[in-house]
PDB file as gemmi writes it, atoms N, CA and C in Angstrom:
CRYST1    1.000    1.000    1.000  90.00  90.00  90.00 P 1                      
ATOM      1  N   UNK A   1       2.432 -11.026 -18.273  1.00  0.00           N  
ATOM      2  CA  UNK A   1       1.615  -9.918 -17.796  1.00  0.00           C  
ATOM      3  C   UNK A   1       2.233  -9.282 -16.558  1.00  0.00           C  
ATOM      4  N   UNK A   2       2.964 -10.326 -15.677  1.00  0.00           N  
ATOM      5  CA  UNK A   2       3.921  -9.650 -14.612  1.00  0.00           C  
ATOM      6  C   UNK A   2       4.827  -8.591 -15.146  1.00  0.00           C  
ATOM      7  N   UNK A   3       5.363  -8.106 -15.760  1.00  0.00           N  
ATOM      8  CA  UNK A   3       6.252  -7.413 -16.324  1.00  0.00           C  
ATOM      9  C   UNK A   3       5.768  -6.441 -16.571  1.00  0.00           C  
ATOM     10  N   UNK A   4       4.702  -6.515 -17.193  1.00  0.00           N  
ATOM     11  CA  UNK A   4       3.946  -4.890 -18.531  1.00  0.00           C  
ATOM     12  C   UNK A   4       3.450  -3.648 -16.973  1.00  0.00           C  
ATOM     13  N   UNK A   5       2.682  -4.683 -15.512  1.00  0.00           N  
ATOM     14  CA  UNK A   5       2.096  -3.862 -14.822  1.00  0.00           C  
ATOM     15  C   UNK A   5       2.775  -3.661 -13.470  1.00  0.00           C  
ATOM     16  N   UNK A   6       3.761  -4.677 -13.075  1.00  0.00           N  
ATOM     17  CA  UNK A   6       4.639  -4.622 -12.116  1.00  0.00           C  
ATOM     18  C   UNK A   6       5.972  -3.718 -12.350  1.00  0.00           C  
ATOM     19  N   UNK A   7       6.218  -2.950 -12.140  1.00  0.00           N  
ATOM     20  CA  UNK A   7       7.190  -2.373 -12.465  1.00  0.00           C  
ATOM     21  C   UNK A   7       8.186  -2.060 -11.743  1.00  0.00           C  
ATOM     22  N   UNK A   8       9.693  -2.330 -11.721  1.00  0.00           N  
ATOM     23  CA  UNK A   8      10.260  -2.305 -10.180  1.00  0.00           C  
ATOM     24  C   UNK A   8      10.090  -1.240  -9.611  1.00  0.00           C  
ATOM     25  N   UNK A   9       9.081   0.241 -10.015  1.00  0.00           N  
ATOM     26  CA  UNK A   9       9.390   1.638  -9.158  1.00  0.00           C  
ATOM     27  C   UNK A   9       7.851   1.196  -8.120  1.00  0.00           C  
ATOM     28  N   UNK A  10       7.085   0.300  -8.985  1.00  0.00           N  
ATOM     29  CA  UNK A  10       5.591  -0.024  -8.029  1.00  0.00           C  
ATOM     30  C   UNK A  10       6.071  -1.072  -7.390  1.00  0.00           C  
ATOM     31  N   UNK A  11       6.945  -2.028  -7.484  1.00  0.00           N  
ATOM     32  CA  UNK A  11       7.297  -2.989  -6.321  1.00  0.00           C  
ATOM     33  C   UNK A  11       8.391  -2.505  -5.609  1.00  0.00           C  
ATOM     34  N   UNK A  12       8.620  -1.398  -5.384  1.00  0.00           N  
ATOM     35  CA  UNK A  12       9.742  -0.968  -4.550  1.00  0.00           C  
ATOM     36  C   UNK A  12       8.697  -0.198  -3.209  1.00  0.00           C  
ATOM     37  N   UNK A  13       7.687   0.431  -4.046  1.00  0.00           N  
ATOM     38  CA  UNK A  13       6.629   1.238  -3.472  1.00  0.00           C  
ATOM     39  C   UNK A  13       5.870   0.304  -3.038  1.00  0.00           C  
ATOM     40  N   UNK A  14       5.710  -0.773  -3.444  1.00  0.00           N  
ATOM     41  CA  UNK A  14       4.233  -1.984  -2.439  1.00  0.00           C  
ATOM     42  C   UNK A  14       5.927  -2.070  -1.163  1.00  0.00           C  
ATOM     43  N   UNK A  15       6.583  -2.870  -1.692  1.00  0.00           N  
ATOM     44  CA  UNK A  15       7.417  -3.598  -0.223  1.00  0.00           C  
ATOM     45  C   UNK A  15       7.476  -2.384   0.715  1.00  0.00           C  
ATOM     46  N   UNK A  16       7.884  -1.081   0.544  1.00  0.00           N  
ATOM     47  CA  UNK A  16       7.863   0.105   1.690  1.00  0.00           C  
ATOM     48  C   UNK A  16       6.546   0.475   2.224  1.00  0.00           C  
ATOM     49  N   UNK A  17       5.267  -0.092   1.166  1.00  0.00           N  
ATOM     50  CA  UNK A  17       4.123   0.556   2.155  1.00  0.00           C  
ATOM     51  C   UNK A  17       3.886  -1.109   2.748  1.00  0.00           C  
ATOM     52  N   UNK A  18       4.051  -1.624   2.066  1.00  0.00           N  
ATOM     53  CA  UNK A  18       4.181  -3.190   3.248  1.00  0.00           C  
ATOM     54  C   UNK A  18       5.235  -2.993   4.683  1.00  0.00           C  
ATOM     55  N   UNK A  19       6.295  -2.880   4.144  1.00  0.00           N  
ATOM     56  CA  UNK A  19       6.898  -2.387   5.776  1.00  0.00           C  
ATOM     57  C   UNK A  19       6.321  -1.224   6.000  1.00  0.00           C  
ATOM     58  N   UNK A  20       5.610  -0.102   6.197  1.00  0.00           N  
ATOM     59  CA  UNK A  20       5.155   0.738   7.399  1.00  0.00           C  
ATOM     60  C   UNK A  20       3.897   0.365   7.419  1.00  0.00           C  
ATOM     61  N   UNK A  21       3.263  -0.873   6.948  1.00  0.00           N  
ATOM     62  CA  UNK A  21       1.734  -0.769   7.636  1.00  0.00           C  
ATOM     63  C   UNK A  21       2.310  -1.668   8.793  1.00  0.00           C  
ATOM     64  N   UNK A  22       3.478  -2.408   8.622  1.00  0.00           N  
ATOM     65  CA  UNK A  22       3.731  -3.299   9.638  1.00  0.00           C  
ATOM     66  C   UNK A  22       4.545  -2.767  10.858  1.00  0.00           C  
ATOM     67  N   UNK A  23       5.177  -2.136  10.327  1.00  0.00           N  
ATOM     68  CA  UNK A  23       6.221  -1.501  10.963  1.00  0.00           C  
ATOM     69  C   UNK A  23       5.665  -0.268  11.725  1.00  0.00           C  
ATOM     70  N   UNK A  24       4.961   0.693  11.281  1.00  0.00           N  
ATOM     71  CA  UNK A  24       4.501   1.697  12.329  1.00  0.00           C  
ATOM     72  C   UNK A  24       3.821   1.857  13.266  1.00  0.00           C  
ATOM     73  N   UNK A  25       2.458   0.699  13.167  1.00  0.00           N  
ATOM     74  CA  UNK A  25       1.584   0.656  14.341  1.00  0.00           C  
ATOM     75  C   UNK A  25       2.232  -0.472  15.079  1.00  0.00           C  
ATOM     76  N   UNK A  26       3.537  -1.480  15.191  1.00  0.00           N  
ATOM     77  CA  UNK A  26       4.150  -2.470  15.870  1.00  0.00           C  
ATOM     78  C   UNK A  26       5.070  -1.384  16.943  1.00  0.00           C  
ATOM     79  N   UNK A  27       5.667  -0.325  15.976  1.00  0.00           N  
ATOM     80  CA  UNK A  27       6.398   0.505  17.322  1.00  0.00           C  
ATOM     81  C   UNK A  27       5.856   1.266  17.747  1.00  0.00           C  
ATOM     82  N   UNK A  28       5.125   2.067  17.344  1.00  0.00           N  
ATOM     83  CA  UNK A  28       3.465   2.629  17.923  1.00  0.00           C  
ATOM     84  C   UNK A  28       2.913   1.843  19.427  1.00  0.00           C  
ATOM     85  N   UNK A  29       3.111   1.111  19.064  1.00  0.00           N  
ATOM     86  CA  UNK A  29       1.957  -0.315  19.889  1.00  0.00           C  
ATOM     87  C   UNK A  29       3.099  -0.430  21.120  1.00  0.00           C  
ATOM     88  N   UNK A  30       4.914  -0.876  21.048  1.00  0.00           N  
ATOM     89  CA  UNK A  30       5.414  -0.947  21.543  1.00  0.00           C  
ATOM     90  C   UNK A  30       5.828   0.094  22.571  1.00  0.00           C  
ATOM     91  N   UNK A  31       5.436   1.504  22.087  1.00  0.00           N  
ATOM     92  CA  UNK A  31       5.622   2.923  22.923  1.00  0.00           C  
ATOM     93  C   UNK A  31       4.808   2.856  24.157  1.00  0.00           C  
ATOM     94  N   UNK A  32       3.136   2.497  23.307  1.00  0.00           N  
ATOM     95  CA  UNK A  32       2.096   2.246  24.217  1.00  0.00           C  
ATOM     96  C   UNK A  32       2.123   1.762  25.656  1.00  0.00           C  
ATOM     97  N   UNK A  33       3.045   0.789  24.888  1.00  0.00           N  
ATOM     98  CA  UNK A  33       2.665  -0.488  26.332  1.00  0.00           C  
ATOM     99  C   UNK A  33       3.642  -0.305  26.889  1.00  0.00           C  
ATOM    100  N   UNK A  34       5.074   0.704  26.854  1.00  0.00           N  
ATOM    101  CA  UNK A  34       6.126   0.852  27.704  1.00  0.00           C  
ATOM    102  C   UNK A  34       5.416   1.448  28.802  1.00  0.00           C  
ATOM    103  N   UNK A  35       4.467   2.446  28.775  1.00  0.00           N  
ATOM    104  CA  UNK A  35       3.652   3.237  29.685  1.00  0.00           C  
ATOM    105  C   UNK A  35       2.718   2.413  30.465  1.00  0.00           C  
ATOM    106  N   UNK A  36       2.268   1.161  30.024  1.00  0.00           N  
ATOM    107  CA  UNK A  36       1.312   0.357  31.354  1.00  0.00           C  
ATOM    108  C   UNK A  36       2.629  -0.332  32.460  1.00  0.00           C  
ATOM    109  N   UNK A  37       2.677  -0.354  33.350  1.00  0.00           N  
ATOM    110  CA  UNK A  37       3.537  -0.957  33.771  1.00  0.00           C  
ATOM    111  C   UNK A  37       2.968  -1.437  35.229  1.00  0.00           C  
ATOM    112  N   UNK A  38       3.210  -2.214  36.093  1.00  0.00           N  
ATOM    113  CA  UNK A  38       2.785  -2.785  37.323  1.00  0.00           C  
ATOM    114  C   UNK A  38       3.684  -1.971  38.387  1.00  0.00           C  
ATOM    115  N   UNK A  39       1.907  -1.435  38.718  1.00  0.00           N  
ATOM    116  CA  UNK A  39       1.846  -0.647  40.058  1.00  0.00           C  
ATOM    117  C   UNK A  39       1.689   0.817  39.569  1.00  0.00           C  
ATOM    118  N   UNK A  40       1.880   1.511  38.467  1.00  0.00           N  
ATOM    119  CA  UNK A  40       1.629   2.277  37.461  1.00  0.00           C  
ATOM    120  C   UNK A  40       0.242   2.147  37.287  1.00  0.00           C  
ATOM    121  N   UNK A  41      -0.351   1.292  37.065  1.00  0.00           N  
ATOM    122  CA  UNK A  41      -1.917   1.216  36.307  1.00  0.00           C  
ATOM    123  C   UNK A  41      -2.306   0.145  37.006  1.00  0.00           C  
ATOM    124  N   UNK A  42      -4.022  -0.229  37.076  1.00  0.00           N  
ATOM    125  CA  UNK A  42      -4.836  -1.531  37.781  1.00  0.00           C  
ATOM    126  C   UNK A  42      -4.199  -2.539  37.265  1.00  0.00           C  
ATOM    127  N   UNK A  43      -4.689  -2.884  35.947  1.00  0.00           N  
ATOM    128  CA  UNK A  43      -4.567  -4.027  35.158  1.00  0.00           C  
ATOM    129  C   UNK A  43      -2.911  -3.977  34.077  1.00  0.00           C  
ATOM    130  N   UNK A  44      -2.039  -3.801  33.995  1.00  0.00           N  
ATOM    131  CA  UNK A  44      -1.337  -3.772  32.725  1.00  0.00           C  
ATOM    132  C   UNK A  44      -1.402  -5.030  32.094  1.00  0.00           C  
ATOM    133  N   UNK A  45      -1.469  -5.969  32.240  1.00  0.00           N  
ATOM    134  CA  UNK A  45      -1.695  -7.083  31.148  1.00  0.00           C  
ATOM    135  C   UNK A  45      -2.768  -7.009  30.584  1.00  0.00           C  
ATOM    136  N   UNK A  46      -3.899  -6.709  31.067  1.00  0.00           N  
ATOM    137  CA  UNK A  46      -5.047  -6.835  30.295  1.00  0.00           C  
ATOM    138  C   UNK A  46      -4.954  -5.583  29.177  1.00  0.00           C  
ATOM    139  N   UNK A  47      -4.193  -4.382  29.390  1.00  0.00           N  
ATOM    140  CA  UNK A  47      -4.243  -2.902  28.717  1.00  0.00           C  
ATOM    141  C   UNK A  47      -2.926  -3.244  27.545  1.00  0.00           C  
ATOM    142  N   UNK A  48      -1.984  -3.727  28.034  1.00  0.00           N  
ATOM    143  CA  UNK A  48      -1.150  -4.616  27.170  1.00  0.00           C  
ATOM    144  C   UNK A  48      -1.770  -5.200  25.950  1.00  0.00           C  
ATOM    145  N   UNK A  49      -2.548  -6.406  26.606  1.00  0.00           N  
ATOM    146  CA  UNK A  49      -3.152  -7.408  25.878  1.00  0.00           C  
ATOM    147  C   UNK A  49      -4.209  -6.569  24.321  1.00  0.00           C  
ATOM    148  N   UNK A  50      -4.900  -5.194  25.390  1.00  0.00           N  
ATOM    149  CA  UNK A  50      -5.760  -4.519  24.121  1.00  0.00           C  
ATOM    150  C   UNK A  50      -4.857  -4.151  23.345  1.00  0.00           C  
ATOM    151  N   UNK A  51      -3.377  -3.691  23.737  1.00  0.00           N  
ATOM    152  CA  UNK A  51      -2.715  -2.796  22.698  1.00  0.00           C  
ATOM    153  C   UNK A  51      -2.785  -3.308  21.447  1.00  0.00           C  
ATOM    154  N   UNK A  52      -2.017  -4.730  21.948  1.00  0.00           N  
ATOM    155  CA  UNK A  52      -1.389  -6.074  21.163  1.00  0.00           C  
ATOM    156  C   UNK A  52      -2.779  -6.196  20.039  1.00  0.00           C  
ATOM    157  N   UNK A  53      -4.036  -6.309  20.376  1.00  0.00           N  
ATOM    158  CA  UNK A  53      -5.056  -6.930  19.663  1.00  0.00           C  
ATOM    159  C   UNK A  53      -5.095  -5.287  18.545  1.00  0.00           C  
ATOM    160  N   UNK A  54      -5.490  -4.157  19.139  1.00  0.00           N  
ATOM    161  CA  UNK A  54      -5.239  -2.558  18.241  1.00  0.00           C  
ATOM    162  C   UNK A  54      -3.950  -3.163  17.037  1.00  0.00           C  
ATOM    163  N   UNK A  55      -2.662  -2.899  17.804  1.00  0.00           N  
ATOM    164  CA  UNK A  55      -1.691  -3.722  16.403  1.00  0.00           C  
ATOM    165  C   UNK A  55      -2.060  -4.432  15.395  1.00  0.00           C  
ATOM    166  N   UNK A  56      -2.660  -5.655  16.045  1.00  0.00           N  
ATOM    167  CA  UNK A  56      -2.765  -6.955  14.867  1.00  0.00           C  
ATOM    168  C   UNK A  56      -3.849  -6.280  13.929  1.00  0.00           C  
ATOM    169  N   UNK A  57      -4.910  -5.628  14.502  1.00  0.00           N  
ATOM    170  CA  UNK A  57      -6.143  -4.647  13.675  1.00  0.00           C  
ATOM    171  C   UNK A  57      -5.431  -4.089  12.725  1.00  0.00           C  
ATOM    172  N   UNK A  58      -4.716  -2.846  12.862  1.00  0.00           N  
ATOM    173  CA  UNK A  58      -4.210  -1.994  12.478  1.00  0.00           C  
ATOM    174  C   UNK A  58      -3.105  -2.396  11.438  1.00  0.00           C  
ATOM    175  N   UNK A  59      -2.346  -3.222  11.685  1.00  0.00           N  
ATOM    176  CA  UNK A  59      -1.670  -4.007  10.591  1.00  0.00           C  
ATOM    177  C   UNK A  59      -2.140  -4.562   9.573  1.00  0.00           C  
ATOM    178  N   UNK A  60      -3.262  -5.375  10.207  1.00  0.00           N  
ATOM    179  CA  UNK A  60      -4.049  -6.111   8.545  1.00  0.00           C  
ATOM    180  C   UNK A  60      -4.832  -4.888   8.082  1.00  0.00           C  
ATOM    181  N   UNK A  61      -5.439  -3.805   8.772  1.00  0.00           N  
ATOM    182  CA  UNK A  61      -6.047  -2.762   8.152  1.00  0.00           C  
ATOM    183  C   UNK A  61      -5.231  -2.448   6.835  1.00  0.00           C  
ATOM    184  N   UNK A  62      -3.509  -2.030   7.476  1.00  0.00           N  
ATOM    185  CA  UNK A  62      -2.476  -1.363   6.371  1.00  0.00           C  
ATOM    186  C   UNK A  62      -2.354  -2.607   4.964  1.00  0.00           C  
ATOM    187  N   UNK A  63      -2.410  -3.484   5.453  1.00  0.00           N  
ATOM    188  CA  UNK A  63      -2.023  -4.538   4.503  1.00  0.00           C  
ATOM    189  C   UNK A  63      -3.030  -4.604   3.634  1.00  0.00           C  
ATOM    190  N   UNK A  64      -3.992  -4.987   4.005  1.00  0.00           N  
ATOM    191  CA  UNK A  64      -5.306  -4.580   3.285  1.00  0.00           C  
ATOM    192  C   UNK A  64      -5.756  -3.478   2.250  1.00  0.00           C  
ATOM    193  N   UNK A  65      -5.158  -2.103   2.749  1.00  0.00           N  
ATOM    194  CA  UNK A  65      -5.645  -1.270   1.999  1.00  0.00           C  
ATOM    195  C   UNK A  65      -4.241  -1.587   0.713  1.00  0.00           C  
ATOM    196  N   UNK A  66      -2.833  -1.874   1.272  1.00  0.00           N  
ATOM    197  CA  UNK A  66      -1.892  -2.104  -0.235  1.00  0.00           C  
ATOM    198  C   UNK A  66      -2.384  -2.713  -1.051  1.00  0.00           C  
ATOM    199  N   UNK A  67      -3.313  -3.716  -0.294  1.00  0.00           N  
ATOM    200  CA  UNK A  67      -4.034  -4.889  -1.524  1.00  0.00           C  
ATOM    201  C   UNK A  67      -4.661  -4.499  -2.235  1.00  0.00           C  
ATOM    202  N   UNK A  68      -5.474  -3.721  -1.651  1.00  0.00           N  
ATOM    203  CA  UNK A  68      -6.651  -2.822  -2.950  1.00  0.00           C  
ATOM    204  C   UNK A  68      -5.712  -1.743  -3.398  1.00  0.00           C  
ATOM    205  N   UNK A  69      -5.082  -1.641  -2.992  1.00  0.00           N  
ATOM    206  CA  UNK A  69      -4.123  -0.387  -4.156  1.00  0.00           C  
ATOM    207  C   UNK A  69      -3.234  -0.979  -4.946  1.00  0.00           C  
ATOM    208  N   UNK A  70      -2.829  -2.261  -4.921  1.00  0.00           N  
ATOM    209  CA  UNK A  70      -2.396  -3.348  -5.937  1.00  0.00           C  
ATOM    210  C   UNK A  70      -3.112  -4.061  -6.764  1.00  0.00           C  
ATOM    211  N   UNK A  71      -4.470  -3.946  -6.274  1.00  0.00           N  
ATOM    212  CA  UNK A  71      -5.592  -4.300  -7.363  1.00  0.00           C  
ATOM    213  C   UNK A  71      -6.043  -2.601  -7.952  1.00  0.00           C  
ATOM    214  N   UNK A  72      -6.156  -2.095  -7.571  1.00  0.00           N  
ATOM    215  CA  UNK A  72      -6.672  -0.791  -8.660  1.00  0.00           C  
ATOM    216  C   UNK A  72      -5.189  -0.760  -9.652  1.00  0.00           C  
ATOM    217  N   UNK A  73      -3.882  -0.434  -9.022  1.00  0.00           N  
ATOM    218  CA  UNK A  73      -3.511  -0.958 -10.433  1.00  0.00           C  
ATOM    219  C   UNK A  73      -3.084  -1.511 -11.008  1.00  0.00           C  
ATOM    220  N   UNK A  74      -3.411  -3.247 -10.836  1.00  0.00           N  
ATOM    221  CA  UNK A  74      -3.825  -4.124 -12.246  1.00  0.00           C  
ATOM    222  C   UNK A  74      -4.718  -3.882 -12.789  1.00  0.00           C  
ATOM    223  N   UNK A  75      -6.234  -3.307 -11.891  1.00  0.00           N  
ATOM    224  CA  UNK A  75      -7.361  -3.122 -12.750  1.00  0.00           C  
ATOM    225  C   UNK A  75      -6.582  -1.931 -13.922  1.00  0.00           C  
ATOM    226  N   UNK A  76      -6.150  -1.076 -13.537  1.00  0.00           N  
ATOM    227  CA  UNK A  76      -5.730   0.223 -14.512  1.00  0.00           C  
ATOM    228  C   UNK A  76      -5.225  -0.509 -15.331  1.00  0.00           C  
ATOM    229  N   UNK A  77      -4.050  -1.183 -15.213  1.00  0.00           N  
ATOM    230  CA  UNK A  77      -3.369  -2.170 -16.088  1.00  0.00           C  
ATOM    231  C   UNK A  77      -4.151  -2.646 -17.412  1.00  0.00           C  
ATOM    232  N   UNK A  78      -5.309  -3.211 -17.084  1.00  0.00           N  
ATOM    233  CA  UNK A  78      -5.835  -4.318 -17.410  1.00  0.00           C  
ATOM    234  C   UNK A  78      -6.748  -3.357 -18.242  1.00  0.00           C  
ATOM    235  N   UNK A  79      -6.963  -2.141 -18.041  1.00  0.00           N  
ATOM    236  CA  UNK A  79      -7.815  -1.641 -18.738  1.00  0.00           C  
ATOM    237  C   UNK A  79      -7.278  -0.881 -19.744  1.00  0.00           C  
ATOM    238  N   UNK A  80      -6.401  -0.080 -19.454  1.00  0.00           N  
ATOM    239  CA  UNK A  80      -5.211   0.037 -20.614  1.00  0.00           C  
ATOM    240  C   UNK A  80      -5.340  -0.933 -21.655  1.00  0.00           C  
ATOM    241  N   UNK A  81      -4.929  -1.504 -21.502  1.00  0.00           N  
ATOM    242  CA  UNK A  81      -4.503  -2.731 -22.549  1.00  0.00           C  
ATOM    243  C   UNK A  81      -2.834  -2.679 -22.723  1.00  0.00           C  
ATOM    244  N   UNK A  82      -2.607  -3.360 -23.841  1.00  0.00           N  
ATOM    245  CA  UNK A  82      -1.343  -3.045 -24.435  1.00  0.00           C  
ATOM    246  C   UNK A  82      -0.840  -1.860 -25.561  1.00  0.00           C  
ATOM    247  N   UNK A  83      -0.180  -1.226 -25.210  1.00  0.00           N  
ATOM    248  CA  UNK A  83       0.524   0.010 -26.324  1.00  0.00           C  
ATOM    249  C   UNK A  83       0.314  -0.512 -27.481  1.00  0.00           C  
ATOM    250  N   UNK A  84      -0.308   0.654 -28.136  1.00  0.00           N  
ATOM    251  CA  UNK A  84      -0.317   0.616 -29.596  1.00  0.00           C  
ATOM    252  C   UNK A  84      -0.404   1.897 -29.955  1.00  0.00           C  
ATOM    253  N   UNK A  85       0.717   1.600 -31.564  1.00  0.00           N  
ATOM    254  CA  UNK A  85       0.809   3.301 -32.295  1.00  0.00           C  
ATOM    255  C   UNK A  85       0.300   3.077 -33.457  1.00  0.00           C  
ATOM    256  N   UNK A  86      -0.576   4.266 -33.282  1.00  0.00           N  
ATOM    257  CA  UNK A  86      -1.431   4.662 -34.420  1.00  0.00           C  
ATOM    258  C   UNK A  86      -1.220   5.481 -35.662  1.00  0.00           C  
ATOM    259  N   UNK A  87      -1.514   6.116 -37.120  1.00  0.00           N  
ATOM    260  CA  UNK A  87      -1.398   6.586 -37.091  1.00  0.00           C  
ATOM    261  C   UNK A  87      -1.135   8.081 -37.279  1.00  0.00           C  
ATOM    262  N   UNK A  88      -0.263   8.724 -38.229  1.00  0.00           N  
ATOM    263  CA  UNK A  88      -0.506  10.402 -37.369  1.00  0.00           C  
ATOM    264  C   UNK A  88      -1.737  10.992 -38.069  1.00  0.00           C  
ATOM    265  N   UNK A  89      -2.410  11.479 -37.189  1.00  0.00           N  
ATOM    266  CA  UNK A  89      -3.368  12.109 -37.254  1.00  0.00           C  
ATOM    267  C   UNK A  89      -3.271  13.114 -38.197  1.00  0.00           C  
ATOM    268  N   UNK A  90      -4.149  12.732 -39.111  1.00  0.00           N  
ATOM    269  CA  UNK A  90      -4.465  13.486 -40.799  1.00  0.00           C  
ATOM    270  C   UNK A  90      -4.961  15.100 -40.486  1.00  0.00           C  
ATOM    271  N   UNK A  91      -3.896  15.924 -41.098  1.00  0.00           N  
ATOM    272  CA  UNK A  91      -4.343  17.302 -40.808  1.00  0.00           C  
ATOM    273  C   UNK A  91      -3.054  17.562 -39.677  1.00  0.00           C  
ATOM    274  N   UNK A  92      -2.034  17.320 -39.762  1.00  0.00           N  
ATOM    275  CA  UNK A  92      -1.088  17.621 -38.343  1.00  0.00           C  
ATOM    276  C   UNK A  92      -0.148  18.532 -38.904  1.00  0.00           C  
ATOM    277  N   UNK A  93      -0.390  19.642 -38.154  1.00  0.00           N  
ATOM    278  CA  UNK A  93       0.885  20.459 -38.790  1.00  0.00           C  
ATOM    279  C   UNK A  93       2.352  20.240 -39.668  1.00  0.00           C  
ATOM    280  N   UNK A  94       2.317  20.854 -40.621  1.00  0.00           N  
ATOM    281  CA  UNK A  94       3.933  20.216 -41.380  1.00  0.00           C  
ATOM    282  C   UNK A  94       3.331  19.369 -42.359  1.00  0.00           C  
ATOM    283  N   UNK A  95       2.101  19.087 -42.230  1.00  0.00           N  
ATOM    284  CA  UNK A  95       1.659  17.468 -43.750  1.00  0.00           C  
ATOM    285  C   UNK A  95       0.592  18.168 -44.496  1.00  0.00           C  
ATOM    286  N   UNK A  96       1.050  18.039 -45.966  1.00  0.00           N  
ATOM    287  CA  UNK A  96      -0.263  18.283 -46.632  1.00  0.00           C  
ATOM    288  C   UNK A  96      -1.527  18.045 -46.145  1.00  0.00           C  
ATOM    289  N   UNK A  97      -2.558  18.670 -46.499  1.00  0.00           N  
ATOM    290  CA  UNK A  97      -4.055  17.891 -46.349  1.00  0.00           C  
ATOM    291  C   UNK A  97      -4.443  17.011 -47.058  1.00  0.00           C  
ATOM    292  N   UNK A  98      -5.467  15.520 -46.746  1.00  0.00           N  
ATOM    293  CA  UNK A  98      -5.445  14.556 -47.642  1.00  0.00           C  
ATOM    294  C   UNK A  98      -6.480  14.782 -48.381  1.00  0.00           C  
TER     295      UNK A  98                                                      
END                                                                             
């Protein structure tokens, strides 16, 4: 069943939206916190510390939503079924009538 719904153009497309849910809000996050710096701002560790916790959010958010978009399509998958030919439809141009 791995084969019929995995297809290498949808696992090329999960691993790239897997790297930018990880990858964009981590250098995102890293821009952030170049800007708190000591003596710059009251607290920077603690404003740091929120960035860091926003990231880890924001990452499992991205990861999360691939998951449900890797389950809608197996569900599609799954509802499909398997190919089957039928067949030609009686009355099709070019064929006698039966």
């Amino acid at each position: 069943m791995r084969g019929q719904w995995f297809t290498p153009a949808l696992r090329r497309r999960a691993a790239l939206a897997v790297a930018a849910s990880l990858g964009i809000p981590w250098a995102l996050g890293e821009i952030a916190k170049n800007s708190y710096q000591p003596g710059l701002h009251n607290d920077p560790a603690r404003s740091q510390l929120l960035i860091d916790f926003i990231v880890i959010g924001a990452c499992l958010f991205g990861l999360t939503m691939v998951l449900t978009w890797l389950i809608g399509c197996w569900v599609t998958a799954v509802m499909k079924g398997p190919r089957q030919n039928g067949d030609v439809f009686p009355g099709a141009p070019g064929q006698p009538p039966p």
